[in-house]
N, C-alpha and C positions, 0 to 999 in steps of 0.2 A: 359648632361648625360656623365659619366665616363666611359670607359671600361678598364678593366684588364685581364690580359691573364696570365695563370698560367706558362709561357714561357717567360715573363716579369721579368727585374731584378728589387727589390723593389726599390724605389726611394729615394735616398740618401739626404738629405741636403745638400747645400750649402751654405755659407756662404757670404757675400762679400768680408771678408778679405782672404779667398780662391781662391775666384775667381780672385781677383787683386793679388794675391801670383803665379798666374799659367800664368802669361804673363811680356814678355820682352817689354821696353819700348824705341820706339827711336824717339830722334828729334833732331830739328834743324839741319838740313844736308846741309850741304855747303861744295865748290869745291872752290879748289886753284890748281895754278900748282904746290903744294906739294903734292896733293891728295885730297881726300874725306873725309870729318871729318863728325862724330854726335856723338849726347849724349845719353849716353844709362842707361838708368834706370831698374838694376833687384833689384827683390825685395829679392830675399835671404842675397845681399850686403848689404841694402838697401842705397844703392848712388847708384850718377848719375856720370858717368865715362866716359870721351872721348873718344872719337875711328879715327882711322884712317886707310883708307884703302890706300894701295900704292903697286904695283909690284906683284899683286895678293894673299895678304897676310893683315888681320885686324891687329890691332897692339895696344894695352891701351896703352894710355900717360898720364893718370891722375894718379898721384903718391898716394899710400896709404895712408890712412887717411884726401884722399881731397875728395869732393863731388861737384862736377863741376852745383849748382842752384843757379840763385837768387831769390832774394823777390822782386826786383823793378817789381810793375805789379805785382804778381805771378801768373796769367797766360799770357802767351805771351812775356816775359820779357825773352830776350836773356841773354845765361849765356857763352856762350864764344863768340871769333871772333878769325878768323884765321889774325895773323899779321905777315907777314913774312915769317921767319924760327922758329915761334913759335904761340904758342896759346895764351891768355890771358882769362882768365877764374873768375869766381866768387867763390870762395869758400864759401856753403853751413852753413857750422859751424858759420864763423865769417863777413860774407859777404864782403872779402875783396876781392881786383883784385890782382893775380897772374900769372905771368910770367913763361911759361914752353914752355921748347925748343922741336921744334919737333923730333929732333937728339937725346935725353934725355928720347926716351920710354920707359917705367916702363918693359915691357916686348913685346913679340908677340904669336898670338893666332892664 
């Protein structure tokens, strides 16, 4: 049995591509004495962009027009590793490894 109550807002559709349009995505989080890095997947970008937190303050370091995923595996297949004073990453587009310096953040957030 159903019940509706005239005090009830009517019930809207959803969609799935809604429902995955309305959530931030984060993985693979790993710690160095640089800081805290993951990858964060929003879908208005729609890429997956590195993050780093350090000094109380998040920070992008994936330069525009990169998308920090691979395909090896596609699910559970690591797309970066912190090496150093930089990241090494998988670029999405062409699935090549890429070298970006931690020092070299695209901006902070």
């Amino acid at each position: 049995m159903t019940e509706t109550h005239a005090s009830s807002p009517a019930a809207e559709p959803l969609s799935a591509a809604a429902a995955v349009a309305a959530s931030i995505d984060f993985a693979e989080l790993k710690v160095s004495p640089a800081g805290l890095f993951w990858n964060e997947y929003r879908p208005e970008d729609g890429a997956c962009r590195l993050w780093r937190w350090h000094d109380g303050q998040a920070q992008r370091l994936t330069p525009d027009g990169f998308s920090a995923r691979s395909r090896v595996y596609e699910y559970g297949g690591g797309s970066f590793c912190v090496a150093g004073e930089a990241l090494v990453f998988v670029n999405d587009a062409d699935q090549q490894l890429y070298r970006q310096p931690i020092s070299a953040a695209s901006r902070s957030h």
